[in-house]
PDB file of N, CA, C and O in Angstrom:
ATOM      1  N   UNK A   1     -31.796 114.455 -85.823  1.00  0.00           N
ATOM      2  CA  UNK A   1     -31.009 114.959 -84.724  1.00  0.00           C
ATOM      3  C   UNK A   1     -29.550 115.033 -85.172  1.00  0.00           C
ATOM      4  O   UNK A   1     -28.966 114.016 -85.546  1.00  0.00           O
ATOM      5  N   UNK A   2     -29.011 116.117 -85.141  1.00  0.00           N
ATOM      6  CA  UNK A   2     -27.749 116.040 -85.503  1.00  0.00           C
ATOM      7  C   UNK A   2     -26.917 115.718 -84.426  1.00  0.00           C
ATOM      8  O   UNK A   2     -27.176 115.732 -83.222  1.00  0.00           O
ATOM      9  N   UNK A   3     -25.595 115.343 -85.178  1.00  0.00           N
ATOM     10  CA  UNK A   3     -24.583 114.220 -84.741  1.00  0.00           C
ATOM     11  C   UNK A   3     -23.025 115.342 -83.877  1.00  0.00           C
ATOM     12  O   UNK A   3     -22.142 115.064 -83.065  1.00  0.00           O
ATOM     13  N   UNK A   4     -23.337 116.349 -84.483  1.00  0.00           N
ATOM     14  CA  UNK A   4     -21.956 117.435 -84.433  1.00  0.00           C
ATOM     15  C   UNK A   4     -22.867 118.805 -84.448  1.00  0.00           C
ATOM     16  O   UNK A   4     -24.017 118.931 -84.869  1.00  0.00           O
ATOM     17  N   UNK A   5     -22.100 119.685 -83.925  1.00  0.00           N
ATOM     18  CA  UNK A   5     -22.455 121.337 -83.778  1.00  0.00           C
ATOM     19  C   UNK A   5     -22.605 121.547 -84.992  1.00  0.00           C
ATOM     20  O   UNK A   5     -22.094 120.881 -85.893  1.00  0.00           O
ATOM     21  N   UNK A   6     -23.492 122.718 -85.146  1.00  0.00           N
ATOM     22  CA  UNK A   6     -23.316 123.411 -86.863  1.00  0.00           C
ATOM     23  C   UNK A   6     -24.002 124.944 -86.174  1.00  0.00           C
ATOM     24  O   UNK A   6     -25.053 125.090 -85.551  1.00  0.00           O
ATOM     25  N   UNK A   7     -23.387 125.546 -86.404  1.00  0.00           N
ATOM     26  CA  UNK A   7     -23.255 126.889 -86.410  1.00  0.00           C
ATOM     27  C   UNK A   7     -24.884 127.549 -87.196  1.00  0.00           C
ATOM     28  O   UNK A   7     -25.612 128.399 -86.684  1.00  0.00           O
ATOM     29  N   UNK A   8     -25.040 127.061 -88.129  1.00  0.00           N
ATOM     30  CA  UNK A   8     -26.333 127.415 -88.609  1.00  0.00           C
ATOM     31  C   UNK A   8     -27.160 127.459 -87.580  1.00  0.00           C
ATOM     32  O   UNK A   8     -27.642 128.496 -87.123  1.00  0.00           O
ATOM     33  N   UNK A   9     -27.377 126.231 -87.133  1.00  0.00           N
ATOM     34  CA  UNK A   9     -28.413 126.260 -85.987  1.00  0.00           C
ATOM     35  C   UNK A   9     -28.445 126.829 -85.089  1.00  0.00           C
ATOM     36  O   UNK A   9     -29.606 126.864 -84.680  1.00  0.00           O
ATOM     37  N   UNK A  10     -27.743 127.386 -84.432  1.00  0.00           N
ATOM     38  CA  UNK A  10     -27.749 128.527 -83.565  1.00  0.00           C
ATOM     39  C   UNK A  10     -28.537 129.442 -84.515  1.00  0.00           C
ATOM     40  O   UNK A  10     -29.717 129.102 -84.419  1.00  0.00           O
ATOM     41  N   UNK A  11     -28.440 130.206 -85.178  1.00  0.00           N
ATOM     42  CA  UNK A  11     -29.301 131.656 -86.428  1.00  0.00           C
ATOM     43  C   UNK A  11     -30.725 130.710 -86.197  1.00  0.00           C
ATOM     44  O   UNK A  11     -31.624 130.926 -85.384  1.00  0.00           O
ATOM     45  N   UNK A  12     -30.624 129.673 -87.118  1.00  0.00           N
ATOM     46  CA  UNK A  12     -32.095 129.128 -87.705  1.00  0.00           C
ATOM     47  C   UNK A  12     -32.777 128.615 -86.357  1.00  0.00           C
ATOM     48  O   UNK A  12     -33.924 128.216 -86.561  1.00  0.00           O
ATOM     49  N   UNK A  13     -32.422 128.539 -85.237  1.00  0.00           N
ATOM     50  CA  UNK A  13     -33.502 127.983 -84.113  1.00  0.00           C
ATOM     51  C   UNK A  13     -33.955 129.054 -84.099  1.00  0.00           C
ATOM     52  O   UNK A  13     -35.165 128.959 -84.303  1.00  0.00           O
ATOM     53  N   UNK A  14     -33.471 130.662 -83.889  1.00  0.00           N
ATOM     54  CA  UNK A  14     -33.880 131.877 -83.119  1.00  0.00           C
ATOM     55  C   UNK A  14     -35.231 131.783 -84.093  1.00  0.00           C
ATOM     56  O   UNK A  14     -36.331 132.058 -83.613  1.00  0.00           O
ATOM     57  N   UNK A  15     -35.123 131.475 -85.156  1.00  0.00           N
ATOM     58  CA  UNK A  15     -36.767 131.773 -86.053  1.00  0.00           C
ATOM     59  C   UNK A  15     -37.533 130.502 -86.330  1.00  0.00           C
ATOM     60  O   UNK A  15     -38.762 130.547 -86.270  1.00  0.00           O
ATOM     61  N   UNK A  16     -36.788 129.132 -86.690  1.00  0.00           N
ATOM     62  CA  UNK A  16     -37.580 127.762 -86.403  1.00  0.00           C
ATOM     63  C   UNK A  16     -37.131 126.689 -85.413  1.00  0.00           C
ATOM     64  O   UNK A  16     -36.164 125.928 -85.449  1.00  0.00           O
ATOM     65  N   UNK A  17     -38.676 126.937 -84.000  1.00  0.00           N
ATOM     66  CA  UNK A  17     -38.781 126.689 -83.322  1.00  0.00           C
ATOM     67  C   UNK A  17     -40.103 126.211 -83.409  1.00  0.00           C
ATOM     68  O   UNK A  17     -40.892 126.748 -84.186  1.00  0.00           O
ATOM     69  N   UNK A  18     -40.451 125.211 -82.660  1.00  0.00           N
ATOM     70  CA  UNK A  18     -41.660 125.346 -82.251  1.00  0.00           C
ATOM     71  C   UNK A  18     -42.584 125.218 -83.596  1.00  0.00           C
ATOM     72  O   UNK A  18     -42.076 125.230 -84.718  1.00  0.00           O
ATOM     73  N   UNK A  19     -43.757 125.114 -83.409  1.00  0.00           N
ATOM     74  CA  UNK A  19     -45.232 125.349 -84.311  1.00  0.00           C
ATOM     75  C   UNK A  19     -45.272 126.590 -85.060  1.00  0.00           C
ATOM     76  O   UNK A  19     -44.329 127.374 -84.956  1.00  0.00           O
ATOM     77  N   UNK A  20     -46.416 126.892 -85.919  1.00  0.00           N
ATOM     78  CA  UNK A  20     -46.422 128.092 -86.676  1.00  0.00           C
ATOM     79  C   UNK A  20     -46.919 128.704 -85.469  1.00  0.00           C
ATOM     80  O   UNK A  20     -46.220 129.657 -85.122  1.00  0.00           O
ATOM     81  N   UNK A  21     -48.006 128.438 -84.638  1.00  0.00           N
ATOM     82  CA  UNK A  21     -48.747 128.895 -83.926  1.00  0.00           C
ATOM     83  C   UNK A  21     -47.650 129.622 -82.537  1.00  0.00           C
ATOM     84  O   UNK A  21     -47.674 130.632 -81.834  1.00  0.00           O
ATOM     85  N   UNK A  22     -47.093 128.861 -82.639  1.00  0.00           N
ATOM     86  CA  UNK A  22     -45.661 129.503 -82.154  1.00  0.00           C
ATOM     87  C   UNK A  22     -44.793 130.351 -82.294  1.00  0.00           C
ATOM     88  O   UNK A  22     -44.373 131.080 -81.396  1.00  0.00           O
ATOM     89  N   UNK A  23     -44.313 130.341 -83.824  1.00  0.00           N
ATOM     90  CA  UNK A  23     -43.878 131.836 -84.417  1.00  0.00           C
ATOM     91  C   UNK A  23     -44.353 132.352 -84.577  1.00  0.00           C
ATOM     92  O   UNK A  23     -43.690 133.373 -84.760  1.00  0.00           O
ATOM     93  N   UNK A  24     -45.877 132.653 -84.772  1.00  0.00           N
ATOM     94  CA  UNK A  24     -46.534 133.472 -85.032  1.00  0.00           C
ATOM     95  C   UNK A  24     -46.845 134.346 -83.487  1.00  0.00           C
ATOM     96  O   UNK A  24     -47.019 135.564 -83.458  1.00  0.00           O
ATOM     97  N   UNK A  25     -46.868 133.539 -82.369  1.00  0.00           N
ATOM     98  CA  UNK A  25     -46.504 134.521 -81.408  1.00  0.00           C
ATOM     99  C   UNK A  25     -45.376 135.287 -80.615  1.00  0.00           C
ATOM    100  O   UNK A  25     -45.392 136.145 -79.732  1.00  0.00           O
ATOM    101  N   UNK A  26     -44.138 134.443 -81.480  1.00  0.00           N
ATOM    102  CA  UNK A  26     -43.060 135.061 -81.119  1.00  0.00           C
ATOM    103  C   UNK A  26     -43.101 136.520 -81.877  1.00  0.00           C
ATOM    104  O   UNK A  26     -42.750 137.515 -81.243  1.00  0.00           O
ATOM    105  N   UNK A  27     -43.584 136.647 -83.403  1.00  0.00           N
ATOM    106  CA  UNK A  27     -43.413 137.661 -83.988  1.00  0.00           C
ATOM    107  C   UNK A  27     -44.734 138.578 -83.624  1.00  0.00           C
ATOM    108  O   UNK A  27     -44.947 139.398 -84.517  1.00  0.00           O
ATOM    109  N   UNK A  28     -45.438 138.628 -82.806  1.00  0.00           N
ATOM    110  CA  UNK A  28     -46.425 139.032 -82.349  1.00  0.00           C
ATOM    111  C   UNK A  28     -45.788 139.907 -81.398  1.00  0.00           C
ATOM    112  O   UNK A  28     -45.941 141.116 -81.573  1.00  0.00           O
ATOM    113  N   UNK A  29     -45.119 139.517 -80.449  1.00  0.00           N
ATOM    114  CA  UNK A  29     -44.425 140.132 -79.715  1.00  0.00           C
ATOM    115  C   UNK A  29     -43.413 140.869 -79.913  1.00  0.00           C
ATOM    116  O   UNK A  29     -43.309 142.034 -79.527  1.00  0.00           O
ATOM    117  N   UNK A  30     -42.891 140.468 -80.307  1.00  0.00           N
ATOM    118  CA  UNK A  30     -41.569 141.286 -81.412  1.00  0.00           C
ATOM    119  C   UNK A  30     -42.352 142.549 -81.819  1.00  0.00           C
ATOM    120  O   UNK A  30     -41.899 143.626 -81.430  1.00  0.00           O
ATOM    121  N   UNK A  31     -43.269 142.540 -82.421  1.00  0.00           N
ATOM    122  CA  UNK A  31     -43.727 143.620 -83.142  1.00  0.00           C
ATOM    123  C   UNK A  31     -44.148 144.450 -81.856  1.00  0.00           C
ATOM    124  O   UNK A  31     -43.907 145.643 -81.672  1.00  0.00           O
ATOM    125  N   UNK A  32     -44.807 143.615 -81.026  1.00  0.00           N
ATOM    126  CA  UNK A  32     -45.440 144.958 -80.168  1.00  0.00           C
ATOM    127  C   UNK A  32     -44.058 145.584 -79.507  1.00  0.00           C
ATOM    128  O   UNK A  32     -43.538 146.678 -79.728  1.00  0.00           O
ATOM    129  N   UNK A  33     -43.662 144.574 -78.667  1.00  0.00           N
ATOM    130  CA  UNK A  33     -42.507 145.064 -78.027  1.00  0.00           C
ATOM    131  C   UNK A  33     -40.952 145.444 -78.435  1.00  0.00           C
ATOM    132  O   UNK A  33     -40.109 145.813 -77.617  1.00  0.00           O
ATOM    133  N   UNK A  34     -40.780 145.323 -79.516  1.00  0.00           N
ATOM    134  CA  UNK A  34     -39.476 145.112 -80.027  1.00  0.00           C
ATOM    135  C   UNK A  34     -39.128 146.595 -80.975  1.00  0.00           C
ATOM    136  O   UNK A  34     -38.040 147.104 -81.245  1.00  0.00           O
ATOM    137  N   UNK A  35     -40.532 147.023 -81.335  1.00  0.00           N
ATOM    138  CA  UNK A  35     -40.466 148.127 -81.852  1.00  0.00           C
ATOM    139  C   UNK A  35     -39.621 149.798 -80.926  1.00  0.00           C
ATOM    140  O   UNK A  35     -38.923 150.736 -81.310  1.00  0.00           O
ATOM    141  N   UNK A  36     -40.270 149.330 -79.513  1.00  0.00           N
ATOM    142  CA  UNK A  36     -39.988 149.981 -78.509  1.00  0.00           C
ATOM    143  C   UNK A  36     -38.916 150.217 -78.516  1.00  0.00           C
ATOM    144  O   UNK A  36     -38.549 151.348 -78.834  1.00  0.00           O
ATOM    145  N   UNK A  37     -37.670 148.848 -78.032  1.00  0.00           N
ATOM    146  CA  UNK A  37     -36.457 148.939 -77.894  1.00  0.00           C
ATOM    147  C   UNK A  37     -35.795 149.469 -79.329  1.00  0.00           C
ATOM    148  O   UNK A  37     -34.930 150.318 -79.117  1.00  0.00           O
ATOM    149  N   UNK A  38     -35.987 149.183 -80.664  1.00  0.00           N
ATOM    150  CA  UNK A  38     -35.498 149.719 -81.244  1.00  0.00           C
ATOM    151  C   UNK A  38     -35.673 150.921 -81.380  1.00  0.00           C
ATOM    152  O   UNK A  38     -34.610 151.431 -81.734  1.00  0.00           O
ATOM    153  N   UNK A  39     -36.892 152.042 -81.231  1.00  0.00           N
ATOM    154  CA  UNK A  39     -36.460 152.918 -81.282  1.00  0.00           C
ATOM    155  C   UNK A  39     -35.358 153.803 -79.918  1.00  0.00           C
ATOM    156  O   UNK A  39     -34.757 154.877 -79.943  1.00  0.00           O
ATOM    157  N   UNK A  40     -35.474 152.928 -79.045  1.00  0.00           N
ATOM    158  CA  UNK A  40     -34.120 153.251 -78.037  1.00  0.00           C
ATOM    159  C   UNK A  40     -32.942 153.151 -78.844  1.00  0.00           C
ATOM    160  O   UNK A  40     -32.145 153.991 -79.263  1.00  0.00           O
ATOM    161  N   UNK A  41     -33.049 151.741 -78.969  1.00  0.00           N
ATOM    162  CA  UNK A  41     -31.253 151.552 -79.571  1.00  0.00           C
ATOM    163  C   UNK A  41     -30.800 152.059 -80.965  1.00  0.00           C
ATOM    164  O   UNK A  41     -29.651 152.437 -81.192  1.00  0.00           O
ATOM    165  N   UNK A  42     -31.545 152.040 -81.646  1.00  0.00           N
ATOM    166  CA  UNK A  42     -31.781 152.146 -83.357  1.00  0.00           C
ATOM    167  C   UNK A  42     -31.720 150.800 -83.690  1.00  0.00           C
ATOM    168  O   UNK A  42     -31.930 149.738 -83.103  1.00  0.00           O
ATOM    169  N   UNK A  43     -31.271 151.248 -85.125  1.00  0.00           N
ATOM    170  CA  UNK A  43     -31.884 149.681 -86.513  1.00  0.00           C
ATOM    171  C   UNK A  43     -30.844 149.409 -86.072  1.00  0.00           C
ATOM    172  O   UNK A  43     -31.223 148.381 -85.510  1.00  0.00           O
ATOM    173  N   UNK A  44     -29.232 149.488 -85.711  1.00  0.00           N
ATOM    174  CA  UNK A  44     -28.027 148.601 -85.770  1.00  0.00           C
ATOM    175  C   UNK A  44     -28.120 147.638 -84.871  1.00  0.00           C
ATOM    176  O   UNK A  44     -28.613 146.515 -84.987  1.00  0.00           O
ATOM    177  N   UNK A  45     -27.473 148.293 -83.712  1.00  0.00           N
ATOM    178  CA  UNK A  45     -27.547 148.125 -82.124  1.00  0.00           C
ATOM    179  C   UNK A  45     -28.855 147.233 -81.849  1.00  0.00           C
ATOM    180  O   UNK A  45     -28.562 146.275 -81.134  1.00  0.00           O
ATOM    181  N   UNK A  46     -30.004 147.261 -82.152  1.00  0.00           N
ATOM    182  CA  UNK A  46     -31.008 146.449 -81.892  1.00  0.00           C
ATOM    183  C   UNK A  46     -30.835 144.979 -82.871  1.00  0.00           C
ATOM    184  O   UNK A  46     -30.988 143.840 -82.428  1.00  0.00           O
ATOM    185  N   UNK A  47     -30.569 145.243 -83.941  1.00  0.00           N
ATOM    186  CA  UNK A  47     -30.076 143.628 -84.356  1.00  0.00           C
ATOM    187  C   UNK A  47     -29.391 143.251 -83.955  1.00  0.00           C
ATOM    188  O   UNK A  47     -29.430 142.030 -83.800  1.00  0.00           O
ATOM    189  N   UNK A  48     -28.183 144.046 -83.459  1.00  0.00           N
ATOM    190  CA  UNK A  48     -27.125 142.800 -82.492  1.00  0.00           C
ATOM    191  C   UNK A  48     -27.521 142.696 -81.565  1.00  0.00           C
ATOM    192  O   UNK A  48     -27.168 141.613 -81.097  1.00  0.00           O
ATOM    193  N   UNK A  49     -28.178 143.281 -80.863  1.00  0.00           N
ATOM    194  CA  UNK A  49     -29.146 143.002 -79.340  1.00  0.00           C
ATOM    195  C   UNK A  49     -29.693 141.865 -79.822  1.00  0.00           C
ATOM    196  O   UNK A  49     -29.545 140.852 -79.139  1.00  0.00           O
ATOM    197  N   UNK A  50     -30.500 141.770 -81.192  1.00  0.00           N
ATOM    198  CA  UNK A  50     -31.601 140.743 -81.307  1.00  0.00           C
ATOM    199  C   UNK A  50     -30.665 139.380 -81.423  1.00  0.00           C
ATOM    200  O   UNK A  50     -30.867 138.298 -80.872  1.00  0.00           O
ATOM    201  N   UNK A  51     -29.639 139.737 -82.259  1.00  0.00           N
ATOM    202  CA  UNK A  51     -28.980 137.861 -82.536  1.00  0.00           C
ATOM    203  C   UNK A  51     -27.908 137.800 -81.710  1.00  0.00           C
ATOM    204  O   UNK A  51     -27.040 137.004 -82.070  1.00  0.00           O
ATOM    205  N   UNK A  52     -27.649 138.584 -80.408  1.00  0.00           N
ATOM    206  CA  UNK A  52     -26.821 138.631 -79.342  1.00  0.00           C
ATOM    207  C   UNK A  52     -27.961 137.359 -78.101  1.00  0.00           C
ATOM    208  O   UNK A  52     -27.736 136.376 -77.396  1.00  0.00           O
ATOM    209  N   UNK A  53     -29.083 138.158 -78.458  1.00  0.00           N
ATOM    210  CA  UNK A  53     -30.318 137.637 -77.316  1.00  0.00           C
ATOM    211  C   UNK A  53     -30.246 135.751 -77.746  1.00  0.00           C
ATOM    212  O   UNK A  53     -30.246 134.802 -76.961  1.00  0.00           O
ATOM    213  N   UNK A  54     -30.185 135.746 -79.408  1.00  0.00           N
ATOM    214  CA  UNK A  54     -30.932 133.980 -79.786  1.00  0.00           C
ATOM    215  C   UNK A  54     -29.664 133.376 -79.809  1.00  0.00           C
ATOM    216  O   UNK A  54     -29.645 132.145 -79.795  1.00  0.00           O
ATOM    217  N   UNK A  55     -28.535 134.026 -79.844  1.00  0.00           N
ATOM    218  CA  UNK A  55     -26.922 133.500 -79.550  1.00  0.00           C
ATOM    219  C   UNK A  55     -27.111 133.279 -78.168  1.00  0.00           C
ATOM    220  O   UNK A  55     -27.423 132.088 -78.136  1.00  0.00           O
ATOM    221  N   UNK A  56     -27.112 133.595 -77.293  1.00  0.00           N
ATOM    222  CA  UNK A  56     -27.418 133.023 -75.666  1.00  0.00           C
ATOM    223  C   UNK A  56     -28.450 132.095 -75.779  1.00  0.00           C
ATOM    224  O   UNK A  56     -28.299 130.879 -75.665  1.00  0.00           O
ATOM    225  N   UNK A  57     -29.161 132.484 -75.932  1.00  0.00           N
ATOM    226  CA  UNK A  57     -30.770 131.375 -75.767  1.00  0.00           C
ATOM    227  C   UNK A  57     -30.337 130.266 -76.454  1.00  0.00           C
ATOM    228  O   UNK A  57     -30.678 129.225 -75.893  1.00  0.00           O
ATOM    229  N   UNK A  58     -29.798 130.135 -77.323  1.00  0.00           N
ATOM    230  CA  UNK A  58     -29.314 128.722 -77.968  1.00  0.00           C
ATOM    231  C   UNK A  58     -28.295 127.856 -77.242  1.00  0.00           C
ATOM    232  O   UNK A  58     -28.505 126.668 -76.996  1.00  0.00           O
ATOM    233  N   UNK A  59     -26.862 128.690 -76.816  1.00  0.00           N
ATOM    234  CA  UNK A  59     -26.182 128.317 -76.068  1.00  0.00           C
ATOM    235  C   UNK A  59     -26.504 128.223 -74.113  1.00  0.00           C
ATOM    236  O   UNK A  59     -25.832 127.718 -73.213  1.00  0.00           O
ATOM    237  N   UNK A  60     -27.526 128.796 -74.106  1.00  0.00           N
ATOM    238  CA  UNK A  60     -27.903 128.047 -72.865  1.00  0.00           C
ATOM    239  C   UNK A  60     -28.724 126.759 -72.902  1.00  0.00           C
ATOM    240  O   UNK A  60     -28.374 125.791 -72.227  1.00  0.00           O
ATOM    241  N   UNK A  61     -29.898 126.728 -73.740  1.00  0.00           N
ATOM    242  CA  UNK A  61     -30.129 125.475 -74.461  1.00  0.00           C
ATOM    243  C   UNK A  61     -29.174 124.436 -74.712  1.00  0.00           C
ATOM    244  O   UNK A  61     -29.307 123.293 -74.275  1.00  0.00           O
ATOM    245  N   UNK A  62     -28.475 124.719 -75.220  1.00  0.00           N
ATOM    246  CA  UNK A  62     -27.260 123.720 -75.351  1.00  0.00           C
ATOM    247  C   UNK A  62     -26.632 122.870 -73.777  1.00  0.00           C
ATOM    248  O   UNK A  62     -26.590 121.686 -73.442  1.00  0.00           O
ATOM    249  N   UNK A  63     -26.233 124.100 -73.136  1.00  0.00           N
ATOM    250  CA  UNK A  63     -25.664 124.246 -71.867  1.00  0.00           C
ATOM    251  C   UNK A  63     -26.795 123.159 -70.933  1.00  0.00           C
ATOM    252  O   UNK A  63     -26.314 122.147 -70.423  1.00  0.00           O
ATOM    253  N   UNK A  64     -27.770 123.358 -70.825  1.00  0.00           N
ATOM    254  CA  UNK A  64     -28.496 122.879 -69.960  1.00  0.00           C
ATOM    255  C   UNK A  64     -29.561 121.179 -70.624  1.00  0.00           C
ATOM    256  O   UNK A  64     -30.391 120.493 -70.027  1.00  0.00           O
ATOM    257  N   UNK A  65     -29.037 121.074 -71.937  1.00  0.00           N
ATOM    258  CA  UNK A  65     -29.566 119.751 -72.351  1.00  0.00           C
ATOM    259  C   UNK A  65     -28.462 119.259 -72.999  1.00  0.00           C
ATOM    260  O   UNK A  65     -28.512 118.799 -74.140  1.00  0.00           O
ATOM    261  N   UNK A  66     -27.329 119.340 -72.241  1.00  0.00           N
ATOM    262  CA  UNK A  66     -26.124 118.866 -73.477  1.00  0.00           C
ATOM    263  C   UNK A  66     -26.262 117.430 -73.945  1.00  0.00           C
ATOM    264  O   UNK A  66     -25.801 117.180 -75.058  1.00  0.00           O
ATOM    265  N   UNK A  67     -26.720 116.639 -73.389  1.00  0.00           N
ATOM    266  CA  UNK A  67     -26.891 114.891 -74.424  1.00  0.00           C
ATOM    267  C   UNK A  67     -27.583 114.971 -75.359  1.00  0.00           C
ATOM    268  O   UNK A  67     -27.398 114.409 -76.439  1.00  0.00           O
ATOM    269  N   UNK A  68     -28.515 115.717 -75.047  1.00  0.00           N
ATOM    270  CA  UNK A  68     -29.731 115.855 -76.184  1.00  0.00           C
ATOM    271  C   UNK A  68     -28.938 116.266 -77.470  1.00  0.00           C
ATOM    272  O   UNK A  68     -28.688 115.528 -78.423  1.00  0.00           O
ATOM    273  N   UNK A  69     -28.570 117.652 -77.310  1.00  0.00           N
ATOM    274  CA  UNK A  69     -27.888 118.194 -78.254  1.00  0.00           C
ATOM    275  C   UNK A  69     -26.850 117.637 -78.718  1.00  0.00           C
ATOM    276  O   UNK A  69     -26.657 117.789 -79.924  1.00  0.00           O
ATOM    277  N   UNK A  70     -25.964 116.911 -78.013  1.00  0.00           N
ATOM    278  CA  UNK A  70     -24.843 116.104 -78.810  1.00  0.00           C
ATOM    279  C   UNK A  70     -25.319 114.880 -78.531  1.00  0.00           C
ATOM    280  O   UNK A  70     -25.344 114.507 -77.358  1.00  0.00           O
ATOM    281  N   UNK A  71     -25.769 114.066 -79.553  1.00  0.00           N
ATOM    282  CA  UNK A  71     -26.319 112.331 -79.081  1.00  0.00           C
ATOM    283  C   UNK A  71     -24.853 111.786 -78.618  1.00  0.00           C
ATOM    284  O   UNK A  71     -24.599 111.041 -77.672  1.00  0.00           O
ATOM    285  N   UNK A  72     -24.075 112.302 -79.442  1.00  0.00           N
ATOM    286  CA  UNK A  72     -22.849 111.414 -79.079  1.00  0.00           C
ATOM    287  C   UNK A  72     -22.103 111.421 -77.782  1.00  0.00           C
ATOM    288  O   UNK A  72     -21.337 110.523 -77.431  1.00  0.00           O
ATOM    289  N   UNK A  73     -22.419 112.648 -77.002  1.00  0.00           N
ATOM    290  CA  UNK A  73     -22.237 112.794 -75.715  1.00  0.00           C
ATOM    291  C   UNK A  73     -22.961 112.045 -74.558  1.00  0.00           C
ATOM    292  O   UNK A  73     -22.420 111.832 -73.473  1.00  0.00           O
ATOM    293  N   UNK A  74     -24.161 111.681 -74.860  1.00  0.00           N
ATOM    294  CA  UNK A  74     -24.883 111.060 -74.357  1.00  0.00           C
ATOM    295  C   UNK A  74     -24.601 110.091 -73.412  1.00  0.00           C
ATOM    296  O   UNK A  74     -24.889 110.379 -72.250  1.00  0.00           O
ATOM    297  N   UNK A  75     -23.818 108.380 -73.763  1.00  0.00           N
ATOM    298  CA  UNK A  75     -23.304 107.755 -72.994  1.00  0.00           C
ATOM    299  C   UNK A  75     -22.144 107.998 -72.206  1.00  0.00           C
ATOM    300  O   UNK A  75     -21.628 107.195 -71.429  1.00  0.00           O
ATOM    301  N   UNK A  76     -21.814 109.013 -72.423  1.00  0.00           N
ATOM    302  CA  UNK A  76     -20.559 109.455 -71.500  1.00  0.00           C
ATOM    303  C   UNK A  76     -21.033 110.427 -70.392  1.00  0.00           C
ATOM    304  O   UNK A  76     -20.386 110.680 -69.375  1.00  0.00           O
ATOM    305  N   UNK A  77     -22.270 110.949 -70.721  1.00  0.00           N
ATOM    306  CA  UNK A  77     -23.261 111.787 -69.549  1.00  0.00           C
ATOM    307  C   UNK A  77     -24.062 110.625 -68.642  1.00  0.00           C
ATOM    308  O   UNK A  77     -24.544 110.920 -67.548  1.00  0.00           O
ATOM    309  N   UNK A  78     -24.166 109.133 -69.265  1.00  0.00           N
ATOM    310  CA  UNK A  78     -25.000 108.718 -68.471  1.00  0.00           C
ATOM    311  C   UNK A  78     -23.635 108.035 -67.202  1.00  0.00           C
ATOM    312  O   UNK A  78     -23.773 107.875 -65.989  1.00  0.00           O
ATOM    313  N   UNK A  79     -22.816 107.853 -67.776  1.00  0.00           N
ATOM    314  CA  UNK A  79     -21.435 106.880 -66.944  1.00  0.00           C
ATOM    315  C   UNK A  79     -21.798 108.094 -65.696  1.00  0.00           C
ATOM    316  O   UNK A  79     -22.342 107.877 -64.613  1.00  0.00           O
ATOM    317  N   UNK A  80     -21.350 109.297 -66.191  1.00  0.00           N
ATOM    318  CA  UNK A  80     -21.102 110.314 -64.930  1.00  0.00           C
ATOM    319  C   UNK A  80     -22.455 110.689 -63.885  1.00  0.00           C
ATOM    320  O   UNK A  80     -22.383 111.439 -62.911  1.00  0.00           O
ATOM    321  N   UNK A  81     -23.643 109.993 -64.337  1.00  0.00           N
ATOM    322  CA  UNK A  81     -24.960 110.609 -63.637  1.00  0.00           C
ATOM    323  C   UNK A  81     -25.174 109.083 -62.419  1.00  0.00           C
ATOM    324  O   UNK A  81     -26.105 109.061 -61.615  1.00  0.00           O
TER     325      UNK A  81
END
């Protein structure tokens, strides 16, 4: 469990998460559905859509388990609960 933010982890959760059995249905979906939107948006615009989408999803993650994510925050979340 890390101790401080690292920027990596935001990128590397969007792809390790979870079980294989897990990515393997995230990219399951991706393929069916993801193909779609890109040909709306194109190849650019759809990757920043894509690491625009796991840039939120991480930071709401964050947002909504913040002790977890910072241990060190932790006893100062429990004073206030």
């Amino acid at each position: 469990m890390p101790d401080h933010f690292q920027y990596s982890a935001i990128l590397t959760s969007m792809f390790l998460h979870g079980g294989w059995m897990h990515v393997l249905g995230n990219m399951w979906f991706l393929w069916i559905f993801g193909d779609n939107i890109e040909d709306i948006l194109g190849h650019g615009k759809y990757l920043g859509f894509y690491l625009l989408c796991g840039v939120a999803a991480a930071m709401t993650q964050v947002m909504f388990n913040w002790a977890h994510a910072f241990p060190w925050w932790a006893p100062v979340a429990q004073l206030r609960a």
